[in-house]
N, C-alpha and C positions, 0 to 999 in steps of 0.2 A: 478490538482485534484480540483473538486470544490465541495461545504461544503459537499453534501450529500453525496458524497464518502468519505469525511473525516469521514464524522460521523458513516457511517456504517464499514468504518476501523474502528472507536473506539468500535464499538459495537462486533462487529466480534473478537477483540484480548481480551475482556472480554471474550467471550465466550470459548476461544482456554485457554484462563489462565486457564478457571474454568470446563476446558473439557467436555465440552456443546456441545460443537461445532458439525455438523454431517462435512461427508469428503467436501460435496458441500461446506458447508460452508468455510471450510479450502481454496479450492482452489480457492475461491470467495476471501478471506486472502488474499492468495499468489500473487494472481494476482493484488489487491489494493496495498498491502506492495510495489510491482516491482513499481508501478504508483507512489507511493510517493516517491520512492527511486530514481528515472528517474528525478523527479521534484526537489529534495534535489540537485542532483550533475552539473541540468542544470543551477540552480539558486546560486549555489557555484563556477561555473566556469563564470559565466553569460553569457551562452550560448556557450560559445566557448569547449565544450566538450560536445562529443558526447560517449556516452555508447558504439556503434560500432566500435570506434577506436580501 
């Protein structure tokens, strides 16, 4: 994940707090959250786990 997708993940979960958000933007959400969540557990296992297991 690189800054600018961090950044509009931070902007995008404001907006979902304070139910602003339209659905696009939700699933714009959904789909950065999975990317950082892919990046959290590759970098927790350092590499050697893979989410398809």
């Amino acid at each position: 994940m690189d800054s600018l997708e961090f950044d509009r993940l931070n902007l995008l979960s404001e907006k979902a707090l304070r139910d602003t958000a339209t659905s696009t933007e939700l699933a714009e959400f959904n789909q950065l959250l999975t990317i950082w969540d892919t990046a959290s557990e590759v970098n927790l296992f350092n590499g050697k786990y893979s989410p398809e297991d």
